[in-house]
CHARMM-style PDB file with segment names, atoms N, HN, CA, C and O in Angstrom:
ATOM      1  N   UNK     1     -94.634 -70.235 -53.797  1.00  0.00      PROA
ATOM      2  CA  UNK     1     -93.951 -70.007 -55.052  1.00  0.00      PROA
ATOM      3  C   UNK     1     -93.080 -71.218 -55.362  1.00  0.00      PROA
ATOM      4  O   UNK     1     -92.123 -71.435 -54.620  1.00  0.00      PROA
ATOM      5  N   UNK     2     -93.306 -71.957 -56.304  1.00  0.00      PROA
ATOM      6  HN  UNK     2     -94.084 -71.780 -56.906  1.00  0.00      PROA
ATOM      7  CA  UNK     2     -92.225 -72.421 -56.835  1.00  0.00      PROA
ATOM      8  C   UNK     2     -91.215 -72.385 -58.028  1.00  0.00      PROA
ATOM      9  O   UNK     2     -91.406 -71.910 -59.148  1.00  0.00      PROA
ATOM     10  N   UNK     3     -90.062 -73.016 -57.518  1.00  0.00      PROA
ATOM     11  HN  UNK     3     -89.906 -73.402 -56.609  1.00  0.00      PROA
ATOM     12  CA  UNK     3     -89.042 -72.945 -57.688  1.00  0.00      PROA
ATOM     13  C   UNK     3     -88.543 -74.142 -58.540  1.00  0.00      PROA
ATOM     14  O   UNK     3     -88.002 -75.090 -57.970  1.00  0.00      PROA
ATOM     15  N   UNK     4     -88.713 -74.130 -59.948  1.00  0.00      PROA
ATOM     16  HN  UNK     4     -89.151 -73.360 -60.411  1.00  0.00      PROA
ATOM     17  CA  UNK     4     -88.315 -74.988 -60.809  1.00  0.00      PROA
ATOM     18  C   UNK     4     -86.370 -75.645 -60.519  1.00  0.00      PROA
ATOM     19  O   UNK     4     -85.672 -74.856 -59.883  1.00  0.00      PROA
ATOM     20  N   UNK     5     -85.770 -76.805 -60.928  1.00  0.00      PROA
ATOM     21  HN  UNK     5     -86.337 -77.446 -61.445  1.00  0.00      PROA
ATOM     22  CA  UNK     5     -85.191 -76.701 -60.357  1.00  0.00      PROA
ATOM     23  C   UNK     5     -84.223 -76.854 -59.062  1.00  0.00      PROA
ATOM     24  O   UNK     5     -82.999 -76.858 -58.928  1.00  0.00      PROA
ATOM     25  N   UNK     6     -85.467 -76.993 -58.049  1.00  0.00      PROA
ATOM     26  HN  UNK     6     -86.461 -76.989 -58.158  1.00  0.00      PROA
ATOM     27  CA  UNK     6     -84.545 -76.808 -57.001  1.00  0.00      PROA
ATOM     28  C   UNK     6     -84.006 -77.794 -56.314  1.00  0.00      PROA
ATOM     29  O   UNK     6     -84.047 -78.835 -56.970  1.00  0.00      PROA
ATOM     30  N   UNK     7     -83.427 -77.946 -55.086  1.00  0.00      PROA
ATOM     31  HN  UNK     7     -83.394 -77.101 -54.553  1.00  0.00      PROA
ATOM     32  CA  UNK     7     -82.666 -78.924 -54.993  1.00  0.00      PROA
ATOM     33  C   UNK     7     -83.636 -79.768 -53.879  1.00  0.00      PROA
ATOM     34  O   UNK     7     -84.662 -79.430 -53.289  1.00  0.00      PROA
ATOM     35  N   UNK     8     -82.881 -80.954 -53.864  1.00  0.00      PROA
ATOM     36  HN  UNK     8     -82.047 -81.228 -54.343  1.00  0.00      PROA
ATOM     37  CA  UNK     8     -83.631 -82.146 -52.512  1.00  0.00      PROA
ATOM     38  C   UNK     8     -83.348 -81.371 -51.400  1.00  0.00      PROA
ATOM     39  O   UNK     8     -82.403 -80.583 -51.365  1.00  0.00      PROA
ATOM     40  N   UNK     9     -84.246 -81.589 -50.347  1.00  0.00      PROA
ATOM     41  HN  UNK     9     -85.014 -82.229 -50.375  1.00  0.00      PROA
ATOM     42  CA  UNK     9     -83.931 -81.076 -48.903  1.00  0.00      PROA
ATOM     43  C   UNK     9     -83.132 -81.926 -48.558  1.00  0.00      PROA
ATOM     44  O   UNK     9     -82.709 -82.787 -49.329  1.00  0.00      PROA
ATOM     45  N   UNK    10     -82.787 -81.820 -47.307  1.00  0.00      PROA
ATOM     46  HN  UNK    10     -83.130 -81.121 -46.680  1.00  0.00      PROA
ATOM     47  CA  UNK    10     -81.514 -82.601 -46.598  1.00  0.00      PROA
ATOM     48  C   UNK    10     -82.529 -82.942 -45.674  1.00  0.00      PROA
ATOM     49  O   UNK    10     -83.319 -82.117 -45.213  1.00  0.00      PROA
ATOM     50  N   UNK    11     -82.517 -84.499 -45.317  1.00  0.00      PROA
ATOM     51  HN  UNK    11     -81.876 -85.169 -45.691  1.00  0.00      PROA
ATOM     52  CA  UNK    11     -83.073 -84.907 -44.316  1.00  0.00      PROA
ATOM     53  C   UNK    11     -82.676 -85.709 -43.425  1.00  0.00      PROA
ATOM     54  O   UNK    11     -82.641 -86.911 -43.691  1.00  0.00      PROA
ATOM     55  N   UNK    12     -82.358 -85.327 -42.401  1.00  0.00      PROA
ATOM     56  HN  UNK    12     -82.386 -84.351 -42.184  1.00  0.00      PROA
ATOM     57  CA  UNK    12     -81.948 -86.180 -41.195  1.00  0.00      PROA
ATOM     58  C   UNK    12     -80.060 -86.034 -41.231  1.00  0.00      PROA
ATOM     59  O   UNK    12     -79.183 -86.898 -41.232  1.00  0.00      PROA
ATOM     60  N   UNK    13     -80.031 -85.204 -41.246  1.00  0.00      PROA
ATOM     61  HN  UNK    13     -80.744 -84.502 -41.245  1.00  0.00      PROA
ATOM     62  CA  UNK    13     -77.988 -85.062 -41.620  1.00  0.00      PROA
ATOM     63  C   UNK    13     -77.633 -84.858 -40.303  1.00  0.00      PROA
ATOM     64  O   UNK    13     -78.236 -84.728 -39.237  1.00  0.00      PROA
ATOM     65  N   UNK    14     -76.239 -84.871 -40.753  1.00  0.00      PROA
ATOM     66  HN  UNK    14     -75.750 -84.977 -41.619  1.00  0.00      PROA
ATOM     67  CA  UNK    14     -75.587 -85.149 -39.249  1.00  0.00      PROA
ATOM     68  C   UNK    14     -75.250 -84.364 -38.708  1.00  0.00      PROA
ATOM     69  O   UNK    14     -75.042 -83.400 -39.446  1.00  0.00      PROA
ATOM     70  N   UNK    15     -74.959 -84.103 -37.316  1.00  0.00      PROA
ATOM     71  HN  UNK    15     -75.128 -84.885 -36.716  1.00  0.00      PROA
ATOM     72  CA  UNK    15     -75.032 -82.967 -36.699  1.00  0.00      PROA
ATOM     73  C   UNK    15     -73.518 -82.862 -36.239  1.00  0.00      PROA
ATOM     74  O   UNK    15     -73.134 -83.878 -35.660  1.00  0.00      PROA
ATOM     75  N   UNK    16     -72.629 -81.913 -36.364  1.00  0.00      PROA
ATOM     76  HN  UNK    16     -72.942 -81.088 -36.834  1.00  0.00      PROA
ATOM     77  CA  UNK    16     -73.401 -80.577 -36.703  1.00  0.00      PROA
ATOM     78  C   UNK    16     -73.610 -80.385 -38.224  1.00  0.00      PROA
ATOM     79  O   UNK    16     -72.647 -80.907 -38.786  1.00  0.00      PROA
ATOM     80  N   UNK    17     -74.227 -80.004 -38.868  1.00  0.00      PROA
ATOM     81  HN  UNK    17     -75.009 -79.580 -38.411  1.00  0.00      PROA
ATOM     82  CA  UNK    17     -74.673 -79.934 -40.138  1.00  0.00      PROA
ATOM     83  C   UNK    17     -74.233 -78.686 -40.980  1.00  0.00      PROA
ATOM     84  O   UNK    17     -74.472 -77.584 -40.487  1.00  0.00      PROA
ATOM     85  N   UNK    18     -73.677 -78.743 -42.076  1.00  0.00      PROA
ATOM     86  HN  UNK    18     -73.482 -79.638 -42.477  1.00  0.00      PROA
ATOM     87  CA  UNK    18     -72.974 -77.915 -43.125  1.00  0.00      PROA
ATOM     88  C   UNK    18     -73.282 -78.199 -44.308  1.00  0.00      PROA
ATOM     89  O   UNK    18     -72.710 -79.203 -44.731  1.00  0.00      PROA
ATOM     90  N   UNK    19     -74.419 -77.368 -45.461  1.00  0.00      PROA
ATOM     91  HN  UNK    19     -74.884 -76.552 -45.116  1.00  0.00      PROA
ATOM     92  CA  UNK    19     -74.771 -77.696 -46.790  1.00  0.00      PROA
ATOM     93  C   UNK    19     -74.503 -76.464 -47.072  1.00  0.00      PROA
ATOM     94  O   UNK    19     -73.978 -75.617 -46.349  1.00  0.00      PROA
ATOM     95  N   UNK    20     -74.992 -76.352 -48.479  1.00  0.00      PROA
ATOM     96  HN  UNK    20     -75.418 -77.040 -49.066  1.00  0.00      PROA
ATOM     97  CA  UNK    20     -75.189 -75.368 -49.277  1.00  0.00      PROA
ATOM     98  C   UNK    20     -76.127 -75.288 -49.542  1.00  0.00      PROA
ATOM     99  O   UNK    20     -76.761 -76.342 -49.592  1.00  0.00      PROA
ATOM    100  N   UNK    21     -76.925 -73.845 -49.927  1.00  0.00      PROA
ATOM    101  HN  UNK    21     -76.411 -72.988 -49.887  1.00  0.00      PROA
ATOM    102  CA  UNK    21     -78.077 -73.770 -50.679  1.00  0.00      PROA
ATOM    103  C   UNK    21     -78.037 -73.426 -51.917  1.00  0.00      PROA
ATOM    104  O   UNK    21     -77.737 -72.234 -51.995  1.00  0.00      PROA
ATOM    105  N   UNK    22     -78.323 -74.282 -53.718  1.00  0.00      PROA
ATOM    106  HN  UNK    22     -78.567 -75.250 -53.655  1.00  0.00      PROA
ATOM    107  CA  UNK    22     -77.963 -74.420 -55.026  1.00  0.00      PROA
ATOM    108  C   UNK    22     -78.215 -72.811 -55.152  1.00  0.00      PROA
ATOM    109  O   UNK    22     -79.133 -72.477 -54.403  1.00  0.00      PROA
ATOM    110  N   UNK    23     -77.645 -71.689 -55.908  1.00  0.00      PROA
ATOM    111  HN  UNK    23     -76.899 -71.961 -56.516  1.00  0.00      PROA
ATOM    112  CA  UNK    23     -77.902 -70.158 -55.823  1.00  0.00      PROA
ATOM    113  C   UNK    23     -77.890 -69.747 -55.453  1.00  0.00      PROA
ATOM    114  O   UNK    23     -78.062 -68.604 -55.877  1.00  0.00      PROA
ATOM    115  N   UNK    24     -77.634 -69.998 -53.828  1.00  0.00      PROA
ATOM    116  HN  UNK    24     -77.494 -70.926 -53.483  1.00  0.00      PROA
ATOM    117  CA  UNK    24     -77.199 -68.886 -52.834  1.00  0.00      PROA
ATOM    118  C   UNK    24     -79.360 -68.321 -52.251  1.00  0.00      PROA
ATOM    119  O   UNK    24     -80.332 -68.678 -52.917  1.00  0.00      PROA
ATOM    120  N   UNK    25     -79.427 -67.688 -51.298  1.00  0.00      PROA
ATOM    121  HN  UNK    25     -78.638 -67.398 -50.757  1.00  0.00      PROA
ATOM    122  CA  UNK    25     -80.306 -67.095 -50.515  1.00  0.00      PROA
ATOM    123  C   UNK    25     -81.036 -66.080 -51.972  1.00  0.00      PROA
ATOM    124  O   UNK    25     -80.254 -65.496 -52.722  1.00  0.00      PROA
ATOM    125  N   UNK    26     -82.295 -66.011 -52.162  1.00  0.00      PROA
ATOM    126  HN  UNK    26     -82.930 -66.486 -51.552  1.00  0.00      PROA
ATOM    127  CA  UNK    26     -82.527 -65.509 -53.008  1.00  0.00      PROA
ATOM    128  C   UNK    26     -84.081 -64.160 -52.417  1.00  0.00      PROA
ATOM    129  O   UNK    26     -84.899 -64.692 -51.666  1.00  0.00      PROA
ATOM    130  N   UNK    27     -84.300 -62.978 -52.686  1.00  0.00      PROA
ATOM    131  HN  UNK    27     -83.636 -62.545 -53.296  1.00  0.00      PROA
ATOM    132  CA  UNK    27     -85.680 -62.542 -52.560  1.00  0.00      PROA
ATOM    133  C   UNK    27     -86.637 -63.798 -53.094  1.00  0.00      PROA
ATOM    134  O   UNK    27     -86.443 -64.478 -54.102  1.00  0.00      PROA
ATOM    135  N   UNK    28     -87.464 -63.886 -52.365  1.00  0.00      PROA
ATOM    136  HN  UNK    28     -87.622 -63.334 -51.546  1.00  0.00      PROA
ATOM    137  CA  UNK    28     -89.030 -64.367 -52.946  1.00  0.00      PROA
ATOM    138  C   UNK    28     -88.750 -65.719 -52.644  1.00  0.00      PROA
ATOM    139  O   UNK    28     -89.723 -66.467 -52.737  1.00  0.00      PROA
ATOM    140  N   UNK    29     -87.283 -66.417 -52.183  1.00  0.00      PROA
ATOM    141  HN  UNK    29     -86.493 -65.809 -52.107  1.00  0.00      PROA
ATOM    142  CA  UNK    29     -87.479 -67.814 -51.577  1.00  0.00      PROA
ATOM    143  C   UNK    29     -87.344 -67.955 -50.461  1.00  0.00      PROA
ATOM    144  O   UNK    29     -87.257 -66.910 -49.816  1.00  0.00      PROA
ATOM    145  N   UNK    30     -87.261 -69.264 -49.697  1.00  0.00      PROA
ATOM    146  HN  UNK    30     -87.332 -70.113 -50.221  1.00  0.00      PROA
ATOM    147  CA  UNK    30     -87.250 -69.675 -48.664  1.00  0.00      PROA
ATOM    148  C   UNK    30     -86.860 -71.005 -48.180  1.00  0.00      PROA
ATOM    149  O   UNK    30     -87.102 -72.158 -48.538  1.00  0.00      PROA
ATOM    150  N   UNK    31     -85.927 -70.258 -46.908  1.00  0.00      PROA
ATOM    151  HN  UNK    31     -85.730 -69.322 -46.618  1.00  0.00      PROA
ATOM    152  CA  UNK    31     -85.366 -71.626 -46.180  1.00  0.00      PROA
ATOM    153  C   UNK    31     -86.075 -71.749 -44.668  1.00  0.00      PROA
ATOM    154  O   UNK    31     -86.335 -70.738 -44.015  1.00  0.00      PROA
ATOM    155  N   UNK    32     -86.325 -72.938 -44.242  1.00  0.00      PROA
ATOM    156  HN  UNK    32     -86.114 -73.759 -44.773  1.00  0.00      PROA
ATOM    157  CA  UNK    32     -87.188 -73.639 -43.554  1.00  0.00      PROA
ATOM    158  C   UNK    32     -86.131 -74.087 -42.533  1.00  0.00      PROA
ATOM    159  O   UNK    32     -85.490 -74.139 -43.583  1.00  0.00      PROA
ATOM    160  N   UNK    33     -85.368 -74.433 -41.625  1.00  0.00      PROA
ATOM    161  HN  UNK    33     -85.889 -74.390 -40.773  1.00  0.00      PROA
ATOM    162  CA  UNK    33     -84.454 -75.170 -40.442  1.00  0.00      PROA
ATOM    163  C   UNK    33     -85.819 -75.337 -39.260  1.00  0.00      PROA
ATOM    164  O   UNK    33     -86.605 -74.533 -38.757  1.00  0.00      PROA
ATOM    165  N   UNK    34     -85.572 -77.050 -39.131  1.00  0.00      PROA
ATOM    166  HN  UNK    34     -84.934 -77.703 -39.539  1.00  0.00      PROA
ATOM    167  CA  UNK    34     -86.646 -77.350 -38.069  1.00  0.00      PROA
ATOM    168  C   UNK    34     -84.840 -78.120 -37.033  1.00  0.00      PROA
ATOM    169  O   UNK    34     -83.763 -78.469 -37.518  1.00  0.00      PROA
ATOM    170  N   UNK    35     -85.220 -78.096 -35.861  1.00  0.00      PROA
ATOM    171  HN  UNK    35     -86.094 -77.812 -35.467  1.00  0.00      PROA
ATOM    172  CA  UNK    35     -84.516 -78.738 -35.023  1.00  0.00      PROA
ATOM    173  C   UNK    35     -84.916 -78.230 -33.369  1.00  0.00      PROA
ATOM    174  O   UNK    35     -85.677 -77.408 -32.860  1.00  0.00      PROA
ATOM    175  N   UNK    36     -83.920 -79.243 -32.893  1.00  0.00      PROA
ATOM    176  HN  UNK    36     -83.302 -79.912 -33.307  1.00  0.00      PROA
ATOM    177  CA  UNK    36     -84.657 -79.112 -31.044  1.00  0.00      PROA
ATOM    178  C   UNK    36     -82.965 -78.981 -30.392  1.00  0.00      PROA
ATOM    179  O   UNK    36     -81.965 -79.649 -30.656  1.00  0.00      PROA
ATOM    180  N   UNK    37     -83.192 -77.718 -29.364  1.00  0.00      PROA
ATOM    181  HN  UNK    37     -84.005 -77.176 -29.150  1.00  0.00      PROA
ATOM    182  CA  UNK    37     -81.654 -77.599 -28.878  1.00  0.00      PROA
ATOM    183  C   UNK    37     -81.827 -78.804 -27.414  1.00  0.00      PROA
ATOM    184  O   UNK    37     -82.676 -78.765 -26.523  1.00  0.00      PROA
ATOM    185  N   UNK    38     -80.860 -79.655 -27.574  1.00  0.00      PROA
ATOM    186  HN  UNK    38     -80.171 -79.687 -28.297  1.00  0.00      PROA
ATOM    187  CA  UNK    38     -81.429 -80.883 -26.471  1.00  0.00      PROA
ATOM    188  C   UNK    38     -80.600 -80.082 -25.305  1.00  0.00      PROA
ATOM    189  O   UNK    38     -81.187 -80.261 -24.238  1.00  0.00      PROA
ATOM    190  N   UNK    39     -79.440 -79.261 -25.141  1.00  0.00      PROA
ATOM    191  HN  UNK    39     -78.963 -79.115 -26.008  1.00  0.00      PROA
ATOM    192  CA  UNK    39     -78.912 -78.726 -24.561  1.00  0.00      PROA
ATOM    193  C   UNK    39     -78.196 -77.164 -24.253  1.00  0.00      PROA
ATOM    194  O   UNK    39     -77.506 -77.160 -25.273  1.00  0.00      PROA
ATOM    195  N   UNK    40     -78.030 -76.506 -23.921  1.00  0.00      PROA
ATOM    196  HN  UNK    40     -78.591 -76.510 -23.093  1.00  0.00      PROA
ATOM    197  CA  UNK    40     -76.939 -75.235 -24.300  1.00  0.00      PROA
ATOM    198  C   UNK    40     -76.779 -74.329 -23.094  1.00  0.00      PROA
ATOM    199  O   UNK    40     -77.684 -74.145 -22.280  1.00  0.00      PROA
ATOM    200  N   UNK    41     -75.593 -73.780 -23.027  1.00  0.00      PROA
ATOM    201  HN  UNK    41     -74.858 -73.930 -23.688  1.00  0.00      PROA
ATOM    202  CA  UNK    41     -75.468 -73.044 -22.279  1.00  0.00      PROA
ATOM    203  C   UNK    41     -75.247 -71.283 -22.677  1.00  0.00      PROA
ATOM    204  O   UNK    41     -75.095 -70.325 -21.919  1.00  0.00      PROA
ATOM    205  N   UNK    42     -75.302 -71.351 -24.064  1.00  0.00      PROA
ATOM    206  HN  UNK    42     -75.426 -72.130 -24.679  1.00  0.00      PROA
ATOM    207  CA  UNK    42     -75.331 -70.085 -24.270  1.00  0.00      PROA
ATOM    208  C   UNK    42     -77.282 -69.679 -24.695  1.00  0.00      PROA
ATOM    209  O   UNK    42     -78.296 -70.374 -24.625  1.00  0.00      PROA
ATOM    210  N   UNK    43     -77.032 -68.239 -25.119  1.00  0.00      PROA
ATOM    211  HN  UNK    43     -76.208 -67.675 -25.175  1.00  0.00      PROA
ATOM    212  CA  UNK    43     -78.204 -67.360 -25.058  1.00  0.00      PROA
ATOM    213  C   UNK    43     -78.116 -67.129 -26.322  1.00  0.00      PROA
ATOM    214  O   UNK    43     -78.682 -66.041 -26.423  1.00  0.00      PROA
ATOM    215  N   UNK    44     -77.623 -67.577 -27.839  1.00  0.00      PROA
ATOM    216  HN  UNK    44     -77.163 -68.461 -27.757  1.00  0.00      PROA
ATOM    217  CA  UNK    44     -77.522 -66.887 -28.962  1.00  0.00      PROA
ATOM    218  C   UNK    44     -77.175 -68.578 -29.819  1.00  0.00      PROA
ATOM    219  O   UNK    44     -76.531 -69.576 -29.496  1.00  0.00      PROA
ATOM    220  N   UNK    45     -78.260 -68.056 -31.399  1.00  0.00      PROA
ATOM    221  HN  UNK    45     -78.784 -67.245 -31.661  1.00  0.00      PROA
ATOM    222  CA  UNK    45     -77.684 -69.004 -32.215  1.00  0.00      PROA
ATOM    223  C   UNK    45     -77.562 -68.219 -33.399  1.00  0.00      PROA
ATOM    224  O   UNK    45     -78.279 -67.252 -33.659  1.00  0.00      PROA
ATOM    225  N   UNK    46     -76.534 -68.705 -34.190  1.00  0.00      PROA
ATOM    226  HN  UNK    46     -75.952 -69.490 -33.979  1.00  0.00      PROA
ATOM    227  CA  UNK    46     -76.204 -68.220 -35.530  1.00  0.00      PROA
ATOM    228  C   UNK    46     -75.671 -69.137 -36.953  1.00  0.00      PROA
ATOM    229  O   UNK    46     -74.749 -69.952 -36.994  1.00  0.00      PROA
ATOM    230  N   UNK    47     -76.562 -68.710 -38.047  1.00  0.00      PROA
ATOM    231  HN  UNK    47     -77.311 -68.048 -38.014  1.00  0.00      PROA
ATOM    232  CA  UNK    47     -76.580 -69.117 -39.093  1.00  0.00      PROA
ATOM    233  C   UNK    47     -75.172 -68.580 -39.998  1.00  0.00      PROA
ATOM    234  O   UNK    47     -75.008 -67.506 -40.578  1.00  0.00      PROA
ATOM    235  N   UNK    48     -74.418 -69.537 -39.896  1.00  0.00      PROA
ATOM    236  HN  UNK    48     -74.551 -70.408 -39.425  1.00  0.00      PROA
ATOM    237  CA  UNK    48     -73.152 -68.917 -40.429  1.00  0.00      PROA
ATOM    238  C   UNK    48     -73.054 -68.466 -41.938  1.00  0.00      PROA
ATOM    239  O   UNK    48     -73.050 -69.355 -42.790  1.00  0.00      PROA
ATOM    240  N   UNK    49     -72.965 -66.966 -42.378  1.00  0.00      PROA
ATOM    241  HN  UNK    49     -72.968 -66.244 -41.687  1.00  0.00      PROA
ATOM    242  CA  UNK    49     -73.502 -66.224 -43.562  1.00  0.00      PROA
ATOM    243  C   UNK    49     -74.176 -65.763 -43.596  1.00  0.00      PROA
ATOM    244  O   UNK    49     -74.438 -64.949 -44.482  1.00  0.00      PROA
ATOM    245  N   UNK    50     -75.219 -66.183 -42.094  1.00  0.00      PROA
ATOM    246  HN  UNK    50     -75.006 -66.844 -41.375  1.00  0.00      PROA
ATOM    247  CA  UNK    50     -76.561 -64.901 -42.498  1.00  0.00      PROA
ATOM    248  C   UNK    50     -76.145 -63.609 -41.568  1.00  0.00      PROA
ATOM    249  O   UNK    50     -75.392 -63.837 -40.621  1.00  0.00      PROA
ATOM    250  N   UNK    51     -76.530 -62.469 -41.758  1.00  0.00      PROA
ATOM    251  HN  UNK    51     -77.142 -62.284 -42.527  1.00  0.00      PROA
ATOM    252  CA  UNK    51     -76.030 -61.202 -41.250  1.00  0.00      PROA
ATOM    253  C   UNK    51     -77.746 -60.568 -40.576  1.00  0.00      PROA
ATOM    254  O   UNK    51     -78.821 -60.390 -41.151  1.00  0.00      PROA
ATOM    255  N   UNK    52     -77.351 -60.392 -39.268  1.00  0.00      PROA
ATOM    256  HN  UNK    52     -76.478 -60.537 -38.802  1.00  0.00      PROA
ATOM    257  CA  UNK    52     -78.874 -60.022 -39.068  1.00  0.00      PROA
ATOM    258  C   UNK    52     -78.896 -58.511 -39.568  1.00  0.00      PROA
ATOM    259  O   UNK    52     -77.996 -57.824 -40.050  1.00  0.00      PROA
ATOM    260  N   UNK    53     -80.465 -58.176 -39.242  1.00  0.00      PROA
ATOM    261  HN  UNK    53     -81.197 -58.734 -38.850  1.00  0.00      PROA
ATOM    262  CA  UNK    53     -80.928 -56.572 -39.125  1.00  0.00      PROA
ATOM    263  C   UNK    53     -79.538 -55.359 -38.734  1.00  0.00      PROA
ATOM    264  O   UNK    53     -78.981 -54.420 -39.302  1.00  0.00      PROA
ATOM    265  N   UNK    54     -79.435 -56.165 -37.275  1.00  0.00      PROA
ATOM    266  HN  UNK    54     -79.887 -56.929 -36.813  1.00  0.00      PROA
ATOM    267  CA  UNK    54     -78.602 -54.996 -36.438  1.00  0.00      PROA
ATOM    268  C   UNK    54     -77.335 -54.469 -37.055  1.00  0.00      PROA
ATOM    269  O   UNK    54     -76.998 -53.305 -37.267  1.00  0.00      PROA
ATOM    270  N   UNK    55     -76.531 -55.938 -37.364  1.00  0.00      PROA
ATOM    271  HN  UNK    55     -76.805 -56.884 -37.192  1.00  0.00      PROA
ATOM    272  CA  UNK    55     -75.310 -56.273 -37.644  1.00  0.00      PROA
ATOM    273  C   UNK    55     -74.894 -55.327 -38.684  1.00  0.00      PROA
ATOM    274  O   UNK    55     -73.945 -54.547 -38.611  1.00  0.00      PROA
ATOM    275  N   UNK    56     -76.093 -55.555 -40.121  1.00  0.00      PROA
ATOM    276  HN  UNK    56     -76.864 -56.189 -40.180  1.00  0.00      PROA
ATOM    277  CA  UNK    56     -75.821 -54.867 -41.056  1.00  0.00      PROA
ATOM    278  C   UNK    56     -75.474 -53.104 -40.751  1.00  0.00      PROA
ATOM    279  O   UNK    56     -74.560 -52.434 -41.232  1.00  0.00      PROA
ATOM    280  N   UNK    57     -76.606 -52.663 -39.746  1.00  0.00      PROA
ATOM    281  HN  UNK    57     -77.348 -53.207 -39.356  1.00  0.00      PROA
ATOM    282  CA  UNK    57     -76.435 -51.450 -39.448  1.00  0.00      PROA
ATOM    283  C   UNK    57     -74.701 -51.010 -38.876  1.00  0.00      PROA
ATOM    284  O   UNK    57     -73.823 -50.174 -39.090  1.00  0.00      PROA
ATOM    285  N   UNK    58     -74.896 -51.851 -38.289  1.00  0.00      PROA
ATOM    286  HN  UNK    58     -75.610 -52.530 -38.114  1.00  0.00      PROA
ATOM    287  CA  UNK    58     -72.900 -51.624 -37.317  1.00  0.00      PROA
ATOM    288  C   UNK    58     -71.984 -51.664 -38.332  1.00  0.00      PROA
ATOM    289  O   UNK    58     -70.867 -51.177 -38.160  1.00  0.00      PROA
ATOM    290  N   UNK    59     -72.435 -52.392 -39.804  1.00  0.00      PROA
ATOM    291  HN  UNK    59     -73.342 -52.788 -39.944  1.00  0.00      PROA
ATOM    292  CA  UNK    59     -71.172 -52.941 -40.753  1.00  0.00      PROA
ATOM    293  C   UNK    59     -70.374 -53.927 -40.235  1.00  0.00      PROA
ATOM    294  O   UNK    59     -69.253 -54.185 -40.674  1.00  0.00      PROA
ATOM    295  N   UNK    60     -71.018 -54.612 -39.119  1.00  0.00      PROA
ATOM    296  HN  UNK    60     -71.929 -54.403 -38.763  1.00  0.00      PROA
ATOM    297  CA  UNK    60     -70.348 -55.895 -38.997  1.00  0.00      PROA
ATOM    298  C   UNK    60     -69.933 -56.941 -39.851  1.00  0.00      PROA
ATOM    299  OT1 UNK    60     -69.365 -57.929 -39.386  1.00  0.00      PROA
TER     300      UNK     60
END
């Protein structure tokens, strides 16, 4: 589907990385995040604003 409009991807930004998406998260579009964790010691990653499945259920 496209999306008249929309904005440039971000390519190659700096890490740690903070954009916006132009309209906010929409039905029927889509965001794409490619990257490689070179390190970590935790077990969990999170998209700051996105609310998973579960979360919503708890009213987190």
């Amino acid at each position: 589907m496209a999306f008249s409009g929309s904005q440039a991807p971000y390519l190659s930004p700096a890490v740690p990385f903070s954009g916006t998406i132009q309209g906010g998260l929409q039905d029927g579009l889509q965001i794409t995040v490619n990257g490689t964790v070179l390190s970590s010691s935790g077990t969990r990653r999170r998209v700051r604003g996105v609310q998973h499945e579960a979360e919503r259920k708890l009213g987190a």
